[in-house]
PDB file with one MODEL, atoms N, CA, C and O in Angstrom:
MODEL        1
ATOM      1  N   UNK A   1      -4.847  44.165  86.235  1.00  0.00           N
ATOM      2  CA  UNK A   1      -5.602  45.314  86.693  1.00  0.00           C
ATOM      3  C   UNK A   1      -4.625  46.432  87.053  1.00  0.00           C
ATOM      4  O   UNK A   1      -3.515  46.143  87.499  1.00  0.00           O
ATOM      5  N   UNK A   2      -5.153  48.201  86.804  1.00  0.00           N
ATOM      6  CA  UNK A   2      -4.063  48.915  86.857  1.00  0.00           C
ATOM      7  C   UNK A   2      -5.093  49.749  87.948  1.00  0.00           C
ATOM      8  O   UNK A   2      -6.323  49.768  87.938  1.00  0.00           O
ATOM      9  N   UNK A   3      -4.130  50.443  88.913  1.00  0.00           N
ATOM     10  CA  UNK A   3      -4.650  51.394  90.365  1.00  0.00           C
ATOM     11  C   UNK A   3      -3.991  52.551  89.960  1.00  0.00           C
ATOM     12  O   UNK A   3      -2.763  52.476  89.909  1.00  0.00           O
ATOM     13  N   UNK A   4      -4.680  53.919  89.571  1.00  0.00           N
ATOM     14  CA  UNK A   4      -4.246  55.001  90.093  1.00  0.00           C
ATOM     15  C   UNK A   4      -5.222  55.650  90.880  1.00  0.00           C
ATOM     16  O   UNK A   4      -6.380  55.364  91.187  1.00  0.00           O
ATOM     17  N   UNK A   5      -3.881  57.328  91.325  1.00  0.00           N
ATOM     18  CA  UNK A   5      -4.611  57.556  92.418  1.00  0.00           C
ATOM     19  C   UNK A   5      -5.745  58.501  91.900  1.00  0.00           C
ATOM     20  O   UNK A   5      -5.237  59.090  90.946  1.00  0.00           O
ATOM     21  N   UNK A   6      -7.004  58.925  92.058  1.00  0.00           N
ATOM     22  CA  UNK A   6      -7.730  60.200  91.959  1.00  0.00           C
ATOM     23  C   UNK A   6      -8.206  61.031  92.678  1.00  0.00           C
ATOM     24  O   UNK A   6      -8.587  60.605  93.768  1.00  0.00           O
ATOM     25  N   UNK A   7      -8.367  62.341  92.435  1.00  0.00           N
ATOM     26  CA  UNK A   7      -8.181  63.517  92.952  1.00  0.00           C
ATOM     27  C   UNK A   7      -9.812  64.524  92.976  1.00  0.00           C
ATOM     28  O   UNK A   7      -9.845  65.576  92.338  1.00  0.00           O
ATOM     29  N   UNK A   8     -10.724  64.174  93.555  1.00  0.00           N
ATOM     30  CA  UNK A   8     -11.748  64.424  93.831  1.00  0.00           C
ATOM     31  C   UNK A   8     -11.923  65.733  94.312  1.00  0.00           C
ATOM     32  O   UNK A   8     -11.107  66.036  95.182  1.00  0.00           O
ATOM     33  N   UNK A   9     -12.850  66.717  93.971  1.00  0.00           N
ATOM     34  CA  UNK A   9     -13.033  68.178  94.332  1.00  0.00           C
ATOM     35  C   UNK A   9     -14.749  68.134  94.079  1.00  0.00           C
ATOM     36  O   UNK A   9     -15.398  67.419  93.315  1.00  0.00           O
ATOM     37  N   UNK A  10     -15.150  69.082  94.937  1.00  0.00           N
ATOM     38  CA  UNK A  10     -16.599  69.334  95.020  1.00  0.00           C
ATOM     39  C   UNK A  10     -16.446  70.653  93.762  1.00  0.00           C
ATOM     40  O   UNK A  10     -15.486  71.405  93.595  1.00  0.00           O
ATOM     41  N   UNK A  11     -17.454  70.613  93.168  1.00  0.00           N
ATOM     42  CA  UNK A  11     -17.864  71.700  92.190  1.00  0.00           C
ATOM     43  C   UNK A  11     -18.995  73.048  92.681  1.00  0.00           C
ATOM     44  O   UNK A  11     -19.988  72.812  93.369  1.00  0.00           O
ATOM     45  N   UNK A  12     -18.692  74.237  92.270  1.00  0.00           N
ATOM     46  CA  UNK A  12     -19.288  75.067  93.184  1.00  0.00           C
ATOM     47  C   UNK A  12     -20.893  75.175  93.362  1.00  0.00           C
ATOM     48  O   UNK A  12     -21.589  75.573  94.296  1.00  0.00           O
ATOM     49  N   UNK A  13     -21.314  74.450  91.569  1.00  0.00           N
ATOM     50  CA  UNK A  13     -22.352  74.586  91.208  1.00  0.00           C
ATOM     51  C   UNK A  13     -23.044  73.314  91.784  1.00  0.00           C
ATOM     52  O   UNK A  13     -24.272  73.315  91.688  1.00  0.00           O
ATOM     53  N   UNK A  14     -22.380  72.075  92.448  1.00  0.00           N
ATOM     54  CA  UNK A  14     -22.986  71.568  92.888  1.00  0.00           C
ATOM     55  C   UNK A  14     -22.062  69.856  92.064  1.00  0.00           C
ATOM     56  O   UNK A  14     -21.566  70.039  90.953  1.00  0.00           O
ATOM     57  N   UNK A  15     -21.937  68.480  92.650  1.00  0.00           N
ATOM     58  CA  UNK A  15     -21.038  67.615  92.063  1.00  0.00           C
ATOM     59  C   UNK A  15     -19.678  67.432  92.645  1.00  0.00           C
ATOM     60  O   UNK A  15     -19.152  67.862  93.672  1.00  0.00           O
ATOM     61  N   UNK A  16     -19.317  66.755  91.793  1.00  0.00           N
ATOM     62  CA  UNK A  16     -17.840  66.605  92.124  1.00  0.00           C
ATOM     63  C   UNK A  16     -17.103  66.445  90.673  1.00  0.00           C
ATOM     64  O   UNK A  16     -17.589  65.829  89.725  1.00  0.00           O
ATOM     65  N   UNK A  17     -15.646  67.216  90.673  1.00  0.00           N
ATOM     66  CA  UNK A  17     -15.037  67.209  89.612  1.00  0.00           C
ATOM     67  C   UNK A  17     -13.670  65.856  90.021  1.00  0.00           C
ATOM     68  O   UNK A  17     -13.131  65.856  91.127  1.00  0.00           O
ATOM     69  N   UNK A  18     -13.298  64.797  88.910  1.00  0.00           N
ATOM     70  CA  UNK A  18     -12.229  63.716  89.233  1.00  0.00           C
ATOM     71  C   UNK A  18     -10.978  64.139  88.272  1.00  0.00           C
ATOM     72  O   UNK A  18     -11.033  64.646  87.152  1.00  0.00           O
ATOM     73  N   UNK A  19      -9.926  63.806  88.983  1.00  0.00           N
ATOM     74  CA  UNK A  19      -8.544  63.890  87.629  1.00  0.00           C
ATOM     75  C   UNK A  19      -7.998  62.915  88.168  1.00  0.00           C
ATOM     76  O   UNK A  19      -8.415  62.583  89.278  1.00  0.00           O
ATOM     77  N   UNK A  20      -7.027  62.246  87.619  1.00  0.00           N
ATOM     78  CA  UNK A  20      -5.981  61.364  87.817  1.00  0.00           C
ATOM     79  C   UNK A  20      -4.857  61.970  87.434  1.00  0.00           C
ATOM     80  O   UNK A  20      -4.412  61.957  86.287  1.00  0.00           O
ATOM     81  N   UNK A  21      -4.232  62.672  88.656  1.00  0.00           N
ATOM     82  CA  UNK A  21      -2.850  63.028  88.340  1.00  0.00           C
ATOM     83  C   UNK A  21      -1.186  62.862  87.560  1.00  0.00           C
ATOM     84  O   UNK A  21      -0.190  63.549  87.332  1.00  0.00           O
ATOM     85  N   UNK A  22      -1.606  61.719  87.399  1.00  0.00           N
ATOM     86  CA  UNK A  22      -0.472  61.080  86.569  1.00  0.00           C
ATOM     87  C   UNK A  22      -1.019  60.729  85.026  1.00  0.00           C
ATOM     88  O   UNK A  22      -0.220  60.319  84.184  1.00  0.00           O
ATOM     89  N   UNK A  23      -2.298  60.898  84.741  1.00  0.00           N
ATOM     90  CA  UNK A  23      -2.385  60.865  83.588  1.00  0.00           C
ATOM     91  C   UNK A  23      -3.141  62.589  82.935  1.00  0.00           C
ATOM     92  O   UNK A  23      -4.308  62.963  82.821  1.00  0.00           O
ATOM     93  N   UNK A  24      -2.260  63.037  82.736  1.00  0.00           N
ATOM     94  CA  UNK A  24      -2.671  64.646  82.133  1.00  0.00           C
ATOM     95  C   UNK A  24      -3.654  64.936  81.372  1.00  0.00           C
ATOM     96  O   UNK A  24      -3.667  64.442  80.244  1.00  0.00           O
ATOM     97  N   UNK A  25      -4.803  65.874  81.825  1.00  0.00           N
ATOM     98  CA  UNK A  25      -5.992  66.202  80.971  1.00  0.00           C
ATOM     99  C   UNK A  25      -7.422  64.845  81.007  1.00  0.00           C
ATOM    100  O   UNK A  25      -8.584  64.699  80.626  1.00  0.00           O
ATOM    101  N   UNK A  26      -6.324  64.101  81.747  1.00  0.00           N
ATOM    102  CA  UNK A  26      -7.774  62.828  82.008  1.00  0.00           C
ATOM    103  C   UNK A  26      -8.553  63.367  82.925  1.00  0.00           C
ATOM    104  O   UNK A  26      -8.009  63.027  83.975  1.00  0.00           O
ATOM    105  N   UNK A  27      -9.511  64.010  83.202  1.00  0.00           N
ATOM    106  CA  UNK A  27     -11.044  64.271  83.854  1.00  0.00           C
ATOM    107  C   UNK A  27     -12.227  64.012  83.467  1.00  0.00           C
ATOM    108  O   UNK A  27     -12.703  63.791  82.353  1.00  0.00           O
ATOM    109  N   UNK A  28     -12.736  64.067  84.682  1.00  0.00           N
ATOM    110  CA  UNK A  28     -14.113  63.699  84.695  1.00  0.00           C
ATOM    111  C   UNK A  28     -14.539  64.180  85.745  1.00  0.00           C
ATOM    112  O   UNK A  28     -13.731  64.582  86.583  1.00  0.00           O
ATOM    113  N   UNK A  29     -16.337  64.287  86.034  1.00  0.00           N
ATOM    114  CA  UNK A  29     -17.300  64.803  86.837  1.00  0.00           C
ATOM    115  C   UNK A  29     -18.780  63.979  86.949  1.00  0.00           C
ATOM    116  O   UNK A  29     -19.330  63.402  86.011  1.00  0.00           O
ATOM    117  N   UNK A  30     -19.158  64.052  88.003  1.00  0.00           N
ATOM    118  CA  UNK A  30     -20.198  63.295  88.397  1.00  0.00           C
ATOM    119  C   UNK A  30     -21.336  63.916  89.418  1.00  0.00           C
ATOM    120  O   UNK A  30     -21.008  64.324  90.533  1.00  0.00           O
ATOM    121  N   UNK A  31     -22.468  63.949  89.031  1.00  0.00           N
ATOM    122  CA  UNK A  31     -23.632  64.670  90.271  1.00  0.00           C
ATOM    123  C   UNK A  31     -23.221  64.271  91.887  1.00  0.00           C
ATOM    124  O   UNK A  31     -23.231  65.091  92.806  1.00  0.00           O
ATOM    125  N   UNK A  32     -22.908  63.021  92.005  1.00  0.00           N
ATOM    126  CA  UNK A  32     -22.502  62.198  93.179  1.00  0.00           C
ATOM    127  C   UNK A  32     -20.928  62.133  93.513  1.00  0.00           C
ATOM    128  O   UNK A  32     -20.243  63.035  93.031  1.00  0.00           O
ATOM    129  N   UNK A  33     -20.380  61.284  94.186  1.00  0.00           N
ATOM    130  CA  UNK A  33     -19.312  61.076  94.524  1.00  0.00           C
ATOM    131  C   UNK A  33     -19.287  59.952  93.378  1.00  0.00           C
ATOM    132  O   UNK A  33     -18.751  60.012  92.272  1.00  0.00           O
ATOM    133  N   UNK A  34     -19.786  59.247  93.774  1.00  0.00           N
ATOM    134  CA  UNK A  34     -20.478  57.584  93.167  1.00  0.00           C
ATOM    135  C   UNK A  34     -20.056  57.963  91.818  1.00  0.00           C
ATOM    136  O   UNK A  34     -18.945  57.702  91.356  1.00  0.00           O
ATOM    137  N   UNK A  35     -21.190  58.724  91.073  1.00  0.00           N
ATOM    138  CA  UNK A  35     -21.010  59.104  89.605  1.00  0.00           C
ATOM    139  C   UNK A  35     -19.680  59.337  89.568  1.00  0.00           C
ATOM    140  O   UNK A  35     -19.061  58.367  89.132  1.00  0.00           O
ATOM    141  N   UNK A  36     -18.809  60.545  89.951  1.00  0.00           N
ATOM    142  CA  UNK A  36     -17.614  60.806  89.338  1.00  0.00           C
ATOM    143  C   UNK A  36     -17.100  59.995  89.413  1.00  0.00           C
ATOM    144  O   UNK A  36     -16.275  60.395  88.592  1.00  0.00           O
ATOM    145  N   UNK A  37     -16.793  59.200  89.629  1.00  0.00           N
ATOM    146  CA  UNK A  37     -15.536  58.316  90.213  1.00  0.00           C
ATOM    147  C   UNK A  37     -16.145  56.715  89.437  1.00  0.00           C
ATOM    148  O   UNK A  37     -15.264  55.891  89.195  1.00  0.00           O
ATOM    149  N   UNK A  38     -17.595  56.339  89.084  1.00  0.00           N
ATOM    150  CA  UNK A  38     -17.483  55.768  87.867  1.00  0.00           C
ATOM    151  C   UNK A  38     -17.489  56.247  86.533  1.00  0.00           C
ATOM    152  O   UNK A  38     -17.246  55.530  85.563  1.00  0.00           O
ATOM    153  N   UNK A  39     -17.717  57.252  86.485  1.00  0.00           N
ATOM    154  CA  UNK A  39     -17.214  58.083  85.295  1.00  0.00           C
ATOM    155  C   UNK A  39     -15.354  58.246  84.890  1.00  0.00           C
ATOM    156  O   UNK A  39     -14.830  58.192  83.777  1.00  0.00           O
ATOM    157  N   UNK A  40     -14.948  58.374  85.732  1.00  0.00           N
ATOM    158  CA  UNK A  40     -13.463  58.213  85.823  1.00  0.00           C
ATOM    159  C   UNK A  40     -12.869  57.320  85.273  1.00  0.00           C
ATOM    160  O   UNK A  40     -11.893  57.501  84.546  1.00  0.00           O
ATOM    161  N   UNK A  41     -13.419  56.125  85.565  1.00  0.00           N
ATOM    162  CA  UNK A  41     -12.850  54.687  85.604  1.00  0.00           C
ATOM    163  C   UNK A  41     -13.168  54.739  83.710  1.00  0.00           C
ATOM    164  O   UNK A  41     -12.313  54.334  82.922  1.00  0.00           O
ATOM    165  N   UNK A  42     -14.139  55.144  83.381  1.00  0.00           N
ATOM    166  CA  UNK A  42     -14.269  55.214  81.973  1.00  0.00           C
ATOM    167  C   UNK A  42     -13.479  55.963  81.327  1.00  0.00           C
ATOM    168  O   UNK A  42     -13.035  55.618  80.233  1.00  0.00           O
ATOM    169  N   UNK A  43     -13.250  56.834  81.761  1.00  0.00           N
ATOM    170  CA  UNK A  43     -12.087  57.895  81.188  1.00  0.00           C
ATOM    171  C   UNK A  43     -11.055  57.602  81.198  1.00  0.00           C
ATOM    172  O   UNK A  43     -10.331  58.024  80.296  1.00  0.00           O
ATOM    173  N   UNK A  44     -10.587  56.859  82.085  1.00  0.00           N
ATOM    174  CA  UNK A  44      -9.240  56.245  82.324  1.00  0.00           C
ATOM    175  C   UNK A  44      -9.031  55.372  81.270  1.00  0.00           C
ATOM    176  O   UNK A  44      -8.031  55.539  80.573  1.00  0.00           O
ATOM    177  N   UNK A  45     -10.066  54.160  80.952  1.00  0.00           N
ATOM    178  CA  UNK A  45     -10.014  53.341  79.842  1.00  0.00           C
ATOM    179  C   UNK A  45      -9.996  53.782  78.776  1.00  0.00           C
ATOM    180  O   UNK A  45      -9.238  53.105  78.081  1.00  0.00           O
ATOM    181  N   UNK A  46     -10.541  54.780  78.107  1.00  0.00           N
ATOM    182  CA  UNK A  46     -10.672  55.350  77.013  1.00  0.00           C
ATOM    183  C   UNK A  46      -9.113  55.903  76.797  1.00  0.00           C
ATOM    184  O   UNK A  46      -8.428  55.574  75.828  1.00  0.00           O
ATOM    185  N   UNK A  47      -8.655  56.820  77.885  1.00  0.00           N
ATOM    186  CA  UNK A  47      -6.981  57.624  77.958  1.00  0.00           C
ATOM    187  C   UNK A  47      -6.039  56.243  77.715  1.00  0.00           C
ATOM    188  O   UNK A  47      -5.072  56.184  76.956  1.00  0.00           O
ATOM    189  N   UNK A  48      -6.416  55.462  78.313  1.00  0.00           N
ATOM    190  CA  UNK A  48      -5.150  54.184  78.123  1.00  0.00           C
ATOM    191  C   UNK A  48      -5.326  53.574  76.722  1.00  0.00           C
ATOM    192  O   UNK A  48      -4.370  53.098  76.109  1.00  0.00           O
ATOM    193  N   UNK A  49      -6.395  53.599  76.308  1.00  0.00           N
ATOM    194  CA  UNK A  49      -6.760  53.088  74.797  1.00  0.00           C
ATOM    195  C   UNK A  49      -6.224  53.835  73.742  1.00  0.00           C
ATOM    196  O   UNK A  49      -5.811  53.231  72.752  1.00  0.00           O
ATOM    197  N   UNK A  50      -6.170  54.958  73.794  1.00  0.00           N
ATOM    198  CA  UNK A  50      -5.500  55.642  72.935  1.00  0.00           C
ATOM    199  C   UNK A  50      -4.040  55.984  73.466  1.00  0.00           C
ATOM    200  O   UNK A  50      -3.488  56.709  72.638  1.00  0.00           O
ATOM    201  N   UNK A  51      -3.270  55.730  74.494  1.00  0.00           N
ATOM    202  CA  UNK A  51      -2.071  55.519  74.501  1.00  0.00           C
ATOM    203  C   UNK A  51      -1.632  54.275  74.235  1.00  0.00           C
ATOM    204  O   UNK A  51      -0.404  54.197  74.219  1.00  0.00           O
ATOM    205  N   UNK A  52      -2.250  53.216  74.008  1.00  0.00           N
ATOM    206  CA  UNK A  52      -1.755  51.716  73.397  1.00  0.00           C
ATOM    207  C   UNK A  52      -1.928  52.054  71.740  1.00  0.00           C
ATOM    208  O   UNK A  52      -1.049  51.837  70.906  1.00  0.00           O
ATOM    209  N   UNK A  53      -3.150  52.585  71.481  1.00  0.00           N
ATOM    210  CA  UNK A  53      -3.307  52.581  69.771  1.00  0.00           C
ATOM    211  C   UNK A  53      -2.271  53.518  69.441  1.00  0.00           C
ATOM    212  O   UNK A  53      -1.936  53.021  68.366  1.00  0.00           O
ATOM    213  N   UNK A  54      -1.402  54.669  69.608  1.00  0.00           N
ATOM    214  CA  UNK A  54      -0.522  55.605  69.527  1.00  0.00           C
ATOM    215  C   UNK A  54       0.806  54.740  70.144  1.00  0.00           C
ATOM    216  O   UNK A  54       1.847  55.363  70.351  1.00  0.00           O
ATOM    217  N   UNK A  55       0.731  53.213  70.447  1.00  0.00           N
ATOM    218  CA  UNK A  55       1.669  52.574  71.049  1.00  0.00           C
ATOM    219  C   UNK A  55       3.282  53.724  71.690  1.00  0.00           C
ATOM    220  O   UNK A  55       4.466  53.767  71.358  1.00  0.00           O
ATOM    221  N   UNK A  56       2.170  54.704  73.022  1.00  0.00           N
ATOM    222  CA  UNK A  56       2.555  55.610  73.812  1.00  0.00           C
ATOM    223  C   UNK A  56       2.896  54.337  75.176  1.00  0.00           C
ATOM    224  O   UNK A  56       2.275  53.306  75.434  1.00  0.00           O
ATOM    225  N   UNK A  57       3.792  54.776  75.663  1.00  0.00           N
ATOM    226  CA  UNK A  57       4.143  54.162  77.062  1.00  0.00           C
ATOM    227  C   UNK A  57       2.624  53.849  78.274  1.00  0.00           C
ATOM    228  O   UNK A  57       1.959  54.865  78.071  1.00  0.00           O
ATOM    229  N   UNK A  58       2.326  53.529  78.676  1.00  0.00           N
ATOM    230  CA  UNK A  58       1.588  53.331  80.002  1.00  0.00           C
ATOM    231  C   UNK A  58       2.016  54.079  80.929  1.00  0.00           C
ATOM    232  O   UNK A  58       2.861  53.565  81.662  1.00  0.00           O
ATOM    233  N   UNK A  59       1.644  55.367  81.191  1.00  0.00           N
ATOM    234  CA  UNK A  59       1.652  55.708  83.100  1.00  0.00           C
ATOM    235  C   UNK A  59       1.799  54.445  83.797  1.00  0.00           C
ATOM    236  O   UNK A  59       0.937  53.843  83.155  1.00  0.00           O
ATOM    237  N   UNK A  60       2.329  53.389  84.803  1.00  0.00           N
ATOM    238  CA  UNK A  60       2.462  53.269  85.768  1.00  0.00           C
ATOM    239  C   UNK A  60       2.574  54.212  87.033  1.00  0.00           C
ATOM    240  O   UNK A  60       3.259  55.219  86.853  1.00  0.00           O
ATOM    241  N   UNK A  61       1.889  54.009  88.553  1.00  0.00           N
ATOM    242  CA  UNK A  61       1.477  54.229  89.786  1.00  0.00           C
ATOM    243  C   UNK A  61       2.182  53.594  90.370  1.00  0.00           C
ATOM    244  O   UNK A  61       2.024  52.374  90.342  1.00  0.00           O
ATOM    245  N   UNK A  62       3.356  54.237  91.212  1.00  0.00           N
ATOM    246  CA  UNK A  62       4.015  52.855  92.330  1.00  0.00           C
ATOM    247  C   UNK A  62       3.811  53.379  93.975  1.00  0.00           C
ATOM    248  O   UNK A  62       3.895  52.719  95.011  1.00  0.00           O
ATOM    249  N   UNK A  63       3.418  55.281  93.702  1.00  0.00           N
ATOM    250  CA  UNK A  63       3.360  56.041  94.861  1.00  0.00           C
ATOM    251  C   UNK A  63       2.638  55.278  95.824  1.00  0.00           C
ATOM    252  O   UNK A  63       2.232  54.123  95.697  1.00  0.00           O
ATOM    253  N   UNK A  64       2.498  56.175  96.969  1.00  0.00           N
ATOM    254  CA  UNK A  64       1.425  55.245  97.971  1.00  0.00           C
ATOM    255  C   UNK A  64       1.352  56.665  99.047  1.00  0.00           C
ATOM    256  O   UNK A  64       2.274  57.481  99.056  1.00  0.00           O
ATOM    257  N   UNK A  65       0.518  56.764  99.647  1.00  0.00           N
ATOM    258  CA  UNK A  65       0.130  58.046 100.443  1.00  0.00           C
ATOM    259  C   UNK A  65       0.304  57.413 101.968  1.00  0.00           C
ATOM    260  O   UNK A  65       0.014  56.275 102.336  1.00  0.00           O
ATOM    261  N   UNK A  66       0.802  58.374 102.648  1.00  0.00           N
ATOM    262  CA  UNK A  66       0.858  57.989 103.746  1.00  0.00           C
ATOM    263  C   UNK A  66       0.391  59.188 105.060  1.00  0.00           C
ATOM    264  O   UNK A  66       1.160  60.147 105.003  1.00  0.00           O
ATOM    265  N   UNK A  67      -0.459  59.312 105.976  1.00  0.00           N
ATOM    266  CA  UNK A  67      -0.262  60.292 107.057  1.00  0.00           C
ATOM    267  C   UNK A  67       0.395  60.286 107.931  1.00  0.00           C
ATOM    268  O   UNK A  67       0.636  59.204 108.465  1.00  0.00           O
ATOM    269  N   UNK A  68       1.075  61.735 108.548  1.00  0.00           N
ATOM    270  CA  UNK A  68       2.799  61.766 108.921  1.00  0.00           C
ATOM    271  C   UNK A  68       1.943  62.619 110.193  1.00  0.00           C
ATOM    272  O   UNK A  68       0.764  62.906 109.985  1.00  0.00           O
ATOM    273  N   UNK A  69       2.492  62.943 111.302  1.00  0.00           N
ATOM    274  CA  UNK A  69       2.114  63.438 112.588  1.00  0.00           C
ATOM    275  C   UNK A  69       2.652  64.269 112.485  1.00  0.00           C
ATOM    276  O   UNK A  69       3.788  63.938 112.148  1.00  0.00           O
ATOM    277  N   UNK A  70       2.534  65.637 112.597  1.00  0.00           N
ATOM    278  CA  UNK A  70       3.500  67.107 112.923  1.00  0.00           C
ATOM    279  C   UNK A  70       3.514  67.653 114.424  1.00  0.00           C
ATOM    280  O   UNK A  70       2.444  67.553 115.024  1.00  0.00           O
ATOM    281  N   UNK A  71       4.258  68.042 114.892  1.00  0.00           N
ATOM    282  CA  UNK A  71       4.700  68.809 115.926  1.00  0.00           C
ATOM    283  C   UNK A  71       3.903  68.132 117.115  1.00  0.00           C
ATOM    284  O   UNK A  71       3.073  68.638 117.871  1.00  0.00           O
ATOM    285  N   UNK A  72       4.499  66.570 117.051  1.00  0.00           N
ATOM    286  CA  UNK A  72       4.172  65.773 118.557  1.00  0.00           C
ATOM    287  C   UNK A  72       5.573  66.155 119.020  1.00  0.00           C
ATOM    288  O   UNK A  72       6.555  66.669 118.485  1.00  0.00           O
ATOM    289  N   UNK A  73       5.224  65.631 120.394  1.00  0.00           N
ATOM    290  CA  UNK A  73       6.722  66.125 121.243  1.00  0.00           C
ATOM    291  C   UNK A  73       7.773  65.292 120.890  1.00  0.00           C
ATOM    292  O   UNK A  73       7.754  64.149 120.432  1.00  0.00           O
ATOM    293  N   UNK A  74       8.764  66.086 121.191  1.00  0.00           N
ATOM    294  CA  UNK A  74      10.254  65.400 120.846  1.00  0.00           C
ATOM    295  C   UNK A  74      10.247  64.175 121.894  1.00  0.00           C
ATOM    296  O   UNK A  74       9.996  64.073 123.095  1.00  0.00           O
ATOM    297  N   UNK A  75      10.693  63.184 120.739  1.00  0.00           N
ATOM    298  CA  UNK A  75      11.110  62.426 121.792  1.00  0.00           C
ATOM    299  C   UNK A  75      12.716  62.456 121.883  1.00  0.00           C
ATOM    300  O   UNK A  75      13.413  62.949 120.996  1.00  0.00           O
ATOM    301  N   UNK A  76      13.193  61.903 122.995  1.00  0.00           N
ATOM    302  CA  UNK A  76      14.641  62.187 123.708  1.00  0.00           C
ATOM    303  C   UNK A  76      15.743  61.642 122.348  1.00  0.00           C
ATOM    304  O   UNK A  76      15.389  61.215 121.249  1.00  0.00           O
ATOM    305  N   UNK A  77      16.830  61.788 122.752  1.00  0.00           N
ATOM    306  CA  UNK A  77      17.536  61.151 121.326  1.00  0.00           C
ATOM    307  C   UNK A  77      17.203  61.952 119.622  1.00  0.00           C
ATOM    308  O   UNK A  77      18.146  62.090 118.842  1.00  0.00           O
ATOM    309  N   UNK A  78      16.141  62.297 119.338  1.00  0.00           N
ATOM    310  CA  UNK A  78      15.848  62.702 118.303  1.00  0.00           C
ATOM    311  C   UNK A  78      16.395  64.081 118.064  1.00  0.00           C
ATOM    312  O   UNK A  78      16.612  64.755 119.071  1.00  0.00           O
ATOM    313  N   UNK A  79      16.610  64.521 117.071  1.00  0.00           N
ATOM    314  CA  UNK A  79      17.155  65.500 116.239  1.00  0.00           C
ATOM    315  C   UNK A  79      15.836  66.071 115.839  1.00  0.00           C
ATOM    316  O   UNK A  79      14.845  65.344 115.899  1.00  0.00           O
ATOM    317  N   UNK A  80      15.732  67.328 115.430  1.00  0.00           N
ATOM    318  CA  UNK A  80      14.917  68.084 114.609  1.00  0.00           C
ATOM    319  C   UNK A  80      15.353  68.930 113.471  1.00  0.00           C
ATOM    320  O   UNK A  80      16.282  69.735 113.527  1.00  0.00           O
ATOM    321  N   UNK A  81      14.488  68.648 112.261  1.00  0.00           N
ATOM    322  CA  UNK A  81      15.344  69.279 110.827  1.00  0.00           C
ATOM    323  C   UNK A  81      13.763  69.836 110.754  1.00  0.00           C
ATOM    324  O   UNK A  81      12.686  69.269 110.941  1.00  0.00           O
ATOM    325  N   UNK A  82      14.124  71.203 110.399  1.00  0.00           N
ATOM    326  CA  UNK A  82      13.351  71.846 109.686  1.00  0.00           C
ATOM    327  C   UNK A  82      13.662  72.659 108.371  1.00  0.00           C
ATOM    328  O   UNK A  82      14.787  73.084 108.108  1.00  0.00           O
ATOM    329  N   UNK A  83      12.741  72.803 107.707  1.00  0.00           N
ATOM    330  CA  UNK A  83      13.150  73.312 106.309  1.00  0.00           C
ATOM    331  C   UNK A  83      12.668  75.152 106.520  1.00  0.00           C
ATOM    332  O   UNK A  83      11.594  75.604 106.917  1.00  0.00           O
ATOM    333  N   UNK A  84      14.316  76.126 105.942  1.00  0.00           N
ATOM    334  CA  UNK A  84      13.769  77.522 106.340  1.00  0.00           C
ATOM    335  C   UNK A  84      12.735  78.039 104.769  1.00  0.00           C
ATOM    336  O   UNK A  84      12.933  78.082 103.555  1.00  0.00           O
ATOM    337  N   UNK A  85      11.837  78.287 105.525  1.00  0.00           N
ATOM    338  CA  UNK A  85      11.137  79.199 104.479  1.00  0.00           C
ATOM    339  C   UNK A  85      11.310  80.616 103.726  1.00  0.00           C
ATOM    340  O   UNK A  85      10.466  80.989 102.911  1.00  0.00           O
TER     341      UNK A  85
ENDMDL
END
């Protein structure tokens, strides 16, 4: 079994639009959340099917998302790096 990540957006007209970032031009859309996102999963199969028949490499996913805390207080000992804009 293969996991990537997808990238869900509400549509203005109403829906939701899906991409999978690591595989380019793979989208899809769904009335629901539900819908897009089994619609996806089809798209995905279809995109990997024709990168095996074109015996094209496989995208592999190894990323992993994580949430990071900003501007809690220093604690003692710690250093601060900021990046100048």
């Amino acid at each position: 079994m293969l996991t990537y990540t997808v990238e869900l957006g509400p549509q203005k007209e109403g829906g939701y639009t899906v991409n999978v970032p690591v595989l380019p031009g793979c989208i899809s859309e769904g009335d629901t959340l539900e819908e897009a996102l089994e619609n996806i999963k089809d798209a995905v199969e279809g995109y990997l099917k024709v990168l095996a028949k074109h015996k094209r490499p496989i995208p592999l996913e190894f990323s992993e998302f994580r949430k990071v805390e900003v501007f809690k207080k220093k604690q003692p000992g710690r250093t601060r790096n900021f990046v100048n804009a």
